[in-house]
N, C-alpha and C positions, 0 to 999 in steps of 0.2 A: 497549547496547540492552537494558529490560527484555523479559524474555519476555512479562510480561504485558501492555506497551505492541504486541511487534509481532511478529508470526510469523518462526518460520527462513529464511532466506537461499534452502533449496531450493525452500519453497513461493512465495517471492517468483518464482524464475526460471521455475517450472510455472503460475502465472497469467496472468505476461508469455506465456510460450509458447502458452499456451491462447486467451487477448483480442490474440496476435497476429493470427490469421486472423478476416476482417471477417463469414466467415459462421458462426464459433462464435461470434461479441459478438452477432449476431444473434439465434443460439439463445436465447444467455443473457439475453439483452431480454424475449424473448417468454418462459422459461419464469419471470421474475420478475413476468408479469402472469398466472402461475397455472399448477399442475402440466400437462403435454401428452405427445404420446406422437408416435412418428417421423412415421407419416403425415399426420398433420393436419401437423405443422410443415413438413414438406416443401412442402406446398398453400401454405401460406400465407407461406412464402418464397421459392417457386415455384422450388424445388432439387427435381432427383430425388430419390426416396427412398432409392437404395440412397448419394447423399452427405449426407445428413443423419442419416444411421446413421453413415456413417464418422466425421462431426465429433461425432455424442452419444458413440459409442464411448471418443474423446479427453475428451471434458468427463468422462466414467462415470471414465475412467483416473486423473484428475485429483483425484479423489474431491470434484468438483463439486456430483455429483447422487445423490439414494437412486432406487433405481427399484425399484417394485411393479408386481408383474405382477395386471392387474386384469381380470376376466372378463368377456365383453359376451355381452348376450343374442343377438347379429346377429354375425354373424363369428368368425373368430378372436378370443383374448385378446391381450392388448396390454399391453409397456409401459411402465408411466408413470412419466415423468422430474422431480423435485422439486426445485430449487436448496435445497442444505441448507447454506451456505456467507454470511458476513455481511463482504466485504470490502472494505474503499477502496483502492485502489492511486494512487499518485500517482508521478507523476518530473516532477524540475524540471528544466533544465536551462541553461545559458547559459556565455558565453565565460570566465568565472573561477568557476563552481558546477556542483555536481553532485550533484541528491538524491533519491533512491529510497526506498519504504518502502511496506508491505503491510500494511495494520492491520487487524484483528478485532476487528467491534464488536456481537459476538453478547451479549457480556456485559459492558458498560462499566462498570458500577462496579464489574469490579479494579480499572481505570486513573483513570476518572474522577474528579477533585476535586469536592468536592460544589459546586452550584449549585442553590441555591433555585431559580430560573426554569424550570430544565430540570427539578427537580424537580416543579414544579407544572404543568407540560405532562404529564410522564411522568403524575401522576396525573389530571388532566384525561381522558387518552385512556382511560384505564383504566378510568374511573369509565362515559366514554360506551360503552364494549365492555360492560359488565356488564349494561346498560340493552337489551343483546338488542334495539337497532334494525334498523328497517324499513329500505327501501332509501331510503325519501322523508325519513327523518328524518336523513341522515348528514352535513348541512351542515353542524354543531360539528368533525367529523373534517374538513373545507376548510376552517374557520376555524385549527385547530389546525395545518395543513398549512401552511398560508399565510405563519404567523408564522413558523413552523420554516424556508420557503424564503429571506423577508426578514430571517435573522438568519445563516442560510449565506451569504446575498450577499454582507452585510456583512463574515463573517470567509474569504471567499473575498478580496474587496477589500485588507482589512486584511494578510489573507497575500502576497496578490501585493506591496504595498508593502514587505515586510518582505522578501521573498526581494529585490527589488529592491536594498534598501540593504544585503543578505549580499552580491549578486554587487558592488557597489561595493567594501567590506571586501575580500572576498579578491582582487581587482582591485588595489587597493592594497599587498598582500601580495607580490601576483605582481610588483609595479613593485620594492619593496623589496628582492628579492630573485634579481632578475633576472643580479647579476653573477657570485654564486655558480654551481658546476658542476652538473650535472644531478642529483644523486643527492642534495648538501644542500638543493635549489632543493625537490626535491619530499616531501623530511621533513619540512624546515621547514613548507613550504605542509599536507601535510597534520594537522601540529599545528594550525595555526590554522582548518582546517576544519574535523576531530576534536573538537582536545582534545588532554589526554593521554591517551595510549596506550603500547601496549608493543611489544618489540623484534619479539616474532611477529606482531603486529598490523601492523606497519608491511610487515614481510615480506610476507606476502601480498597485503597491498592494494597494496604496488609491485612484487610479482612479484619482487623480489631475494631473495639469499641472505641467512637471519642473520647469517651470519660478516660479508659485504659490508653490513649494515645498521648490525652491530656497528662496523665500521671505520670509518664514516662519522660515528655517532651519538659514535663518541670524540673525533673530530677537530671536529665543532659543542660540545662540553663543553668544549675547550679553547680556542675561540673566543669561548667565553664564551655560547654560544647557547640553548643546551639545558643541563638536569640531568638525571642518571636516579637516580633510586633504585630500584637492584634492575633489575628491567628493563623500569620503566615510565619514558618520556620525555617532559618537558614542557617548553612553552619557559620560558625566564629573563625574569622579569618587571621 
């Protein structure tokens, strides 16, 4: 997994944790349609105030949000909560698959392969932002919008069909390998999910002992199943 393709493992399980409760995805709804502060969000999700502190607290913890404390001329100062965070979370899941992953896409061309197309939208937007429009002229930003939605459809479409014909593969996998005992059943299967990997890598993702992964991973090389070099294990092609 490059670091620059996808964030650490802990921030994945601290986003899950945070867009588990329906009234923090809430918050985070409404603070992506522009900075707020406790009490108007509270009105306007129609939560007490003092639980809409409780769940900013968690998103604050999360290091979600920057928060400025900004002075009003009426009342107390207040304050104000910023989503400062650019992330897709996805999970797939199904009877032979299993896929998780948390991407940052504050700054995509680390990752990005260059694309003329998305090239010339990116400048597109950029060129009408400069142009310091009015609120009546922003229709180019709805037409730029619009393409961007009808080309996500497509590689939403396109991905569901591909995760479809993954969970068939390792379906397949699973049939193959059904007669073997539990512990080659599931090094095998996660090489073919994987890849190659190594002896600690397979450790923790199946929760066994080295030694006991080691013991296994000799007995599939003498099967003729697997090769390691060193102590990275792949299957025999």
């Amino acid at each position: 997994m490059s670091n620059k393709k996808r964030v650490q493992r802990k921030d994945f399980e601290t986003i899950v944790g945070v867009l588990g409760n329906p009234v923090r995805r809430h918050i985070i709804k409404k603070l992506s349609e522009g900075p707020d502060y406790t009490l108007r969000l509270s009105n306007e999700l129609n939560i007490h105030q003092q639980l809409a502190a409780k769940h900013l607290k968690v998103i604050q913890d999360a290091e979600l949000v920057d928060v400025v404390r900004q002075k009003s001329n009426i009342g107390a100062d207040k304050n104000v909560f910023h989503l400062n965070k650019f992330y897709s979370l996805q999970i797939d899941f199904s009877p032979s698959l299993y896929n998780e992953r948390l991407i940052s896409f504050n700054n995509p061309h680390q990752w990005i392969q260059e694309d003329n197309y998305m090239e010339r939208l990116e400048e597109q937007v950029k060129d009408i932002e400069e142009e310091k429009l009015d609120v009546e002229d922003i229709s180019p930003l709805r037409q730029v919008v619009e393409l961007i939605d009808d080309e996500l459809e497509g590689l939403e479409k396109r991905r569901a069909r591909l995760l479809y014909i993954r969970n068939l593969a390792l379906g397949a996998a699973q049939g193959a390998v059904e007669e073997l005992d539990r512990s080659k059943k599931q090094i095998i299967q996660r090489l073919v999910d994987l890849g190659s990997t190594s002896i600690e890598a397979l450790s923790k993702t199946l929760q066994l002992k080295e030694a006991d992964v080691r013991n296994v991973v000799s007995e599939l090389e003498k099967e003729g199943l697997v090769s390691r070099d060193e102590d990275v294990i792949s299957l025999n092609t």
